[in-house]
C-alpha positions as CSV (number, residue, x, y, z in Angstrom):
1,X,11.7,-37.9,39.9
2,X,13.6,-37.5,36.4
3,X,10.0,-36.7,35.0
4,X,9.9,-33.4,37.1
5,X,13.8,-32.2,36.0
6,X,12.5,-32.3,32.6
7,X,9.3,-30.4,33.4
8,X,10.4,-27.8,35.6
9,X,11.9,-26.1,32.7
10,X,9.5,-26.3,30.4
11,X,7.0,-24.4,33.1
12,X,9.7,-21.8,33.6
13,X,10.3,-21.1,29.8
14,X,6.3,-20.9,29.7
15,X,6.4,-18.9,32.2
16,X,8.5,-16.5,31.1
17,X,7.1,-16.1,27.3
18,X,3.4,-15.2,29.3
19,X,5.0,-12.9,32.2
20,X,6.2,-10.9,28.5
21,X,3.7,-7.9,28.1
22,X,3.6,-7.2,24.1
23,X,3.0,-3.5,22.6
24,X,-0.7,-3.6,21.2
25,X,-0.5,-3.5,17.5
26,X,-2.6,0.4,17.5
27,X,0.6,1.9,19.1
28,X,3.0,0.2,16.8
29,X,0.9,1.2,13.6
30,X,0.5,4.1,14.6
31,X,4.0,5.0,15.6
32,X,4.6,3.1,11.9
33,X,1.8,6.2,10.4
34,X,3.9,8.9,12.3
35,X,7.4,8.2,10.1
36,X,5.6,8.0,7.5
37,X,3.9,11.0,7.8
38,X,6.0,13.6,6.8
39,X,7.9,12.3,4.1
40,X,3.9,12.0,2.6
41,X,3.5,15.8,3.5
42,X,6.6,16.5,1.3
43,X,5.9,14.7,-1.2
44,X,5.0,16.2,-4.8
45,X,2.0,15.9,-6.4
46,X,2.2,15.9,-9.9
47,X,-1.2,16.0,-12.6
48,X,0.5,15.1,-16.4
49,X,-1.5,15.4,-19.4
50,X,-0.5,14.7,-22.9
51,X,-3.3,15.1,-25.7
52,X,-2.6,14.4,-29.6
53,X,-5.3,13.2,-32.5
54,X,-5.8,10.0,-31.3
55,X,-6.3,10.0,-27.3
56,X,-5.8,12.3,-24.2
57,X,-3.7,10.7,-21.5
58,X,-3.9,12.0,-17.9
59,X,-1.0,10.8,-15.6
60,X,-0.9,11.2,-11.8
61,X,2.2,10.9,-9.9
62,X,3.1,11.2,-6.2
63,X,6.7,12.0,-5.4
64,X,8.4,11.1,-9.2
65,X,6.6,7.4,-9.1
66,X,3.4,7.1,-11.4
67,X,0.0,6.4,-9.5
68,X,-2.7,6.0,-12.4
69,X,-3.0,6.3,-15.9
70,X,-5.4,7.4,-17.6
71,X,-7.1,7.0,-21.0
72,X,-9.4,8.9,-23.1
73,X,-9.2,8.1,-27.2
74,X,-10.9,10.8,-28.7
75,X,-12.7,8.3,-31.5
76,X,-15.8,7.5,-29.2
77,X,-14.4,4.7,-27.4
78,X,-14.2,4.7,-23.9
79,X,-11.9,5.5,-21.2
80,X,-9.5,3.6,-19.6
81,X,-6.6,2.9,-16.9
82,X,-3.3,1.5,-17.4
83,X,-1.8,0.1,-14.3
84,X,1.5,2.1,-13.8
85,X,2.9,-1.2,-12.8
86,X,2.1,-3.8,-15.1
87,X,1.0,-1.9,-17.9
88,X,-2.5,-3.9,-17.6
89,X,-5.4,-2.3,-19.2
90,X,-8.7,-2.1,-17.2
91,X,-12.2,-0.5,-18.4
92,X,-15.1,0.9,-16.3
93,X,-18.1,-0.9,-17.6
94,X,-20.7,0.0,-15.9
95,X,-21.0,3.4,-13.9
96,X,-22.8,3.2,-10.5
């Protein structure tokens, strides 16, 4: 008898966590992409390029914050990007 006191309400709390109806995670994305959205459609697009005797560097940045770097030394080597982040150089070896 003590067996079904302890039971019953662990079947209840079961219950009640699968009678729960969660939002599907399309509608919360996409109420996520929707606040988003316009602060993206404001933001500035900006193309920087800065050029002396040794290289050209191309700079792309989205709202004031830096999304790629690029290199181009003007001695025959080739090009390359700097993640705006870390500062990590990365070359294109091969070009498929």
């Amino acid at each position: 008898m003590r067996s079904i006191y302890t039971v019953l309400p662990l079947l209840l709390a079961c219950g009640l966590a699968w009678s729960q109806t969660a939002t599907p995670p399309s509608e919360a994305a996409s109420a996520t992409a929707q606040r988003e959205a316009p602060a993206r459609a404001q933001a500035r697009v900006e193309h920087l390029q800065v050029e002396d005797a040794g290289a050209r560097i191309d700079e792309v940045r989205v709202g004031g914050e830096t999304q790629s770097i690029t290199v181009q030394p003007k001695v025959g080597m080739p090009a390359y990007q700097v993640a705006p982040k870390t500062g990590e150089r990365t070359w294109k070896v091969l070009g498929f």
